[in-house]
N, C-alpha and C positions, 0 to 999 in steps of 0.2 A: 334492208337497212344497212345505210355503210357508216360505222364508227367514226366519231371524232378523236381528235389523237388523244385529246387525255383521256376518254371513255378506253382506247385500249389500254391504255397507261395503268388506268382504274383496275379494271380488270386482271390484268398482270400479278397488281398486287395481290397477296393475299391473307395479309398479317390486319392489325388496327391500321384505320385510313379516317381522313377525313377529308370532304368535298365541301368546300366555299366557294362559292358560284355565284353569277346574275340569275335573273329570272329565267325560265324554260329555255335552258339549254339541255337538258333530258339528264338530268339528276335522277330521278325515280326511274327513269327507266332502264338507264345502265345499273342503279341498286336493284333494280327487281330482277335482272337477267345475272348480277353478282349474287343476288341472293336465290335465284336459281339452280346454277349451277354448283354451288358450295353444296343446298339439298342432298342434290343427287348425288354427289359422290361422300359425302361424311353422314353415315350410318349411324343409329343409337342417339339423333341430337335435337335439343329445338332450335332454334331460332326465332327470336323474338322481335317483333316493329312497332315501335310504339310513335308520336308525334306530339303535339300540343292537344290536339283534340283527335277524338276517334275517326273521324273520318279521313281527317290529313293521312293517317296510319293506313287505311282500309285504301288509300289511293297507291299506296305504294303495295300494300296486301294484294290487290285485284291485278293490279299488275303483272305481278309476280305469280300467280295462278293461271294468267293468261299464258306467260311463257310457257309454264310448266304444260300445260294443257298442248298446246302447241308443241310442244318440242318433245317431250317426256310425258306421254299421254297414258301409257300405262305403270306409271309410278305411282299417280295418284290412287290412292283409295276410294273405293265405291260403296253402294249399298248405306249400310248404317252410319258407316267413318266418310262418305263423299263428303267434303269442303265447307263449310259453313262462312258465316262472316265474321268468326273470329278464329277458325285453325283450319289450316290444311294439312292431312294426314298421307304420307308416303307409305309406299310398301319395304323401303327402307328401313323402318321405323323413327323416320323424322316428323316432327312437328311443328309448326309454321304457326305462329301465334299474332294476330292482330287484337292488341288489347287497350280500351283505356286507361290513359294515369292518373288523370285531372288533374288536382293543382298539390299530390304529393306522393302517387303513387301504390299506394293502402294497397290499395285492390291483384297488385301483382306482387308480391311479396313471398309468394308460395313457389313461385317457379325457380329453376334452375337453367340458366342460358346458357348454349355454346355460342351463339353468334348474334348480336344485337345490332339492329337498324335502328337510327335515331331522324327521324324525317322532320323537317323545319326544328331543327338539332337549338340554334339561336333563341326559339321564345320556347323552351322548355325550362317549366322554375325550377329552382335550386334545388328545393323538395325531391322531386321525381329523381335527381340523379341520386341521391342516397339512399334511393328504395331500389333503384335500379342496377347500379354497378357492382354491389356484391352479387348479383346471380351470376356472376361472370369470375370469384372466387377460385372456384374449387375443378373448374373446366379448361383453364387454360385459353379459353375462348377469346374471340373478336371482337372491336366493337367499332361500328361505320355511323359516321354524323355525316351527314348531308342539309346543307342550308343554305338560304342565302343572310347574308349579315344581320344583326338587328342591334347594332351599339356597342361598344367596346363594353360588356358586360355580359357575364354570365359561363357556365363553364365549354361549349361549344368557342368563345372568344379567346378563352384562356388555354384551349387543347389546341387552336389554330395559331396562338404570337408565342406561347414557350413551345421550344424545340428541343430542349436541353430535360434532364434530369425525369421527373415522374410521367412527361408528355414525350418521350422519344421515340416511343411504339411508334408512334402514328406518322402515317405517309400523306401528304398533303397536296393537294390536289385543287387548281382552280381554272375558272376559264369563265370569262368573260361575256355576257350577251350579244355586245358588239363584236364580235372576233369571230366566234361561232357563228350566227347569221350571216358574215362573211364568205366566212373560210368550209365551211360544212360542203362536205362533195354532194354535187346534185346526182339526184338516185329517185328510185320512186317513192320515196316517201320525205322525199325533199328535193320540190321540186324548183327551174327556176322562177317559174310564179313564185312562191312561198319566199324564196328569197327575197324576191322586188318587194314585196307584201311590207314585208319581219323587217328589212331596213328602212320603208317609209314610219312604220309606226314605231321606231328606235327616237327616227326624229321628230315625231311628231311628241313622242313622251319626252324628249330632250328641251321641246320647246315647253310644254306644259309643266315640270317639273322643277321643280329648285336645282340647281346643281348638284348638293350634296343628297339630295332623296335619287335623283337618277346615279349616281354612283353608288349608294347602298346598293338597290333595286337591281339594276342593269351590268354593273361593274365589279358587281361582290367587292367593296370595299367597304373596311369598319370605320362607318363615321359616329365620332365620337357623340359630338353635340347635337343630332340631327332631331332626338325625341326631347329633348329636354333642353327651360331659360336659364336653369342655374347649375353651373359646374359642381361638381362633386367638393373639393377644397371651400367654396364661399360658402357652401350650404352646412359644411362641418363647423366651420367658422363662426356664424352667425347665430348654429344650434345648439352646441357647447359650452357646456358652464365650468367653473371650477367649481369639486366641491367643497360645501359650506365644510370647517372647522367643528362645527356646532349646529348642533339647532334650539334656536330659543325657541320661549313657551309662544306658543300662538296659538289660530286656529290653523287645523290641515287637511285637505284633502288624501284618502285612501285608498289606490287602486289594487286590488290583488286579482292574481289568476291564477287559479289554484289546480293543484294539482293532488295525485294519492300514492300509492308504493309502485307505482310504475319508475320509467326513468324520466319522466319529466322532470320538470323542477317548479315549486310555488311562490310567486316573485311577489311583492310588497312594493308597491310605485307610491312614494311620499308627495304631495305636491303642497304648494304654498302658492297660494295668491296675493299679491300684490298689486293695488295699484292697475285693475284690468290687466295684468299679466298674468299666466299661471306658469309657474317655474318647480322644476322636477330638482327638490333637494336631497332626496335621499333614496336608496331603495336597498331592499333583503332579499334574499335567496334561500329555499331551504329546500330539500329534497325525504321521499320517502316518507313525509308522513301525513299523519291523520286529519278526515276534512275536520272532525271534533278539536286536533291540536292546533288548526290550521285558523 
């Protein structure tokens, strides 16, 4: 396999990175051969890959066992510790952890990470990153998003447009579906068939696609409006009350979602109906206590 220039670029580096890419220009597989070789030589560590769904994760996991296997065949652990589908165990004493988050993370909260892969980095909710980034606390550790675009939203957008101040770690890195399918040295695992192939079906998606979905897709760019009819400002606009002064006697609607001496907090949603409208007048907040006070 011969490298594309930013794949050795990628590599080079070795601090916080992030890769925002078009479709299968080999994102996962220069992360799986970066998070092979980091392995092998940083002793005492896990590494962690997580994705939107568990399989998305376990494609970049397989990967990465593949190299190791291949390349560093007696690092892996055997017998009881051989590889399973959620850790690979080194004789290093590293750990490889392919784990579900779902839609908040719960379930990984127990670990301590030195190096974190984040695979289709864009539709990971908001949830999962604050289950996620203190495991990276108290190690000093890394953390690698690889994606391609999904909306100017969410923190994968916001780690790729600020460069300045709490996102400065991160080395930034992009390359294009069209450029690569170009520019890629032909070798044996990219051959010039494969070429001819990868730019008929650039434009054949060029023609079936909207403009702005083949630029998310194809061109790693953040289009804004591509999932959504109503901008963020009109939707604020439209939903937005002032609140009442007062509330007169009437009848009201109730909603609570309760909480108990955790840190949640037990909210109080007032509502008032009018006229086939239901308009949110009021709401309370309390924290810490009882479902009997509640």
């Amino acid at each position: 396999m011969k490298f594309d220039k930013f794949q050795e670029d990628f590599l080079k580096h070795k601090g916080d990175k992030i890769l925002c890419c078009g479709r299968q220009v080999g994102k996962s597989t220069i992360c799986s051969i970066d998070a092979g070789e980091w392995a092998i030589t940083h002793k005492n560590s896990n590494v962690l890959m997580i994705a939107p769904t568990e399989r998305q994760a376990r494609a970049l996991f397989e990967k990465t066992l593949a190299y190791l296997v291949d390349k560093y065949p007696k690092h892996i652990r055997r017998g009881k510790n051989r590889p399973t589908k959620e850790l690979i165990k080194l004789t290093n004493n590293v750990n490889i952890y392919c784990l579900p988050v779902g839609l908040a993370g719960i379930g990984i909260r127990f670990l301590t990470v030195h190096r974190l892969y984040v695979d289709e980095a864009s539709r990971v909710p908001e949830e999962v990153w604050s289950a996620v980034t203190p495991m990276l606390l108290t190690t000093g550790g890394d953390t690698i998003l690889l994606s391609t675009p999904f909306g100017t939203k969410g923190e994968f957008y916001r780690t790729w447009v600020n460069k300045d101040d709490a996102y400065r770690s991160f080395k930034r890195f992009s390359a294009t579906s069209e450029i690569i399918m170009k520019e890629r040295p032909i070798c044996e695992t990219w051959t010039a068939k494969q070429r001819e192939k990868a730019l008929l079906k650039l434009e054949q998606e060029k023609a079936r696609m909207s403009r702005r979905e083949y630029a998310q897709e194809y061109l790693g760019e953040f289009i804004e409006d591509l999932m959504r009819y109503f901008p963020d400002e009109l939707i604020k606009r439209c939903c937005t009350l002032k609140r009442r002064g007062g509330i007169p006697q009437g009848n009201y609607y109730l909603g609570v979602d309760i909480a108990r001496m955790g840190d949640d907090e037990s909210t109080f949603e007032i509502l008032d109906k009018q006229m086939g409208q239901i308009v949110h007048v009021e709401n309370m907040v309390t924290k810490k206590t009882l479902t009997t006070d509640t």
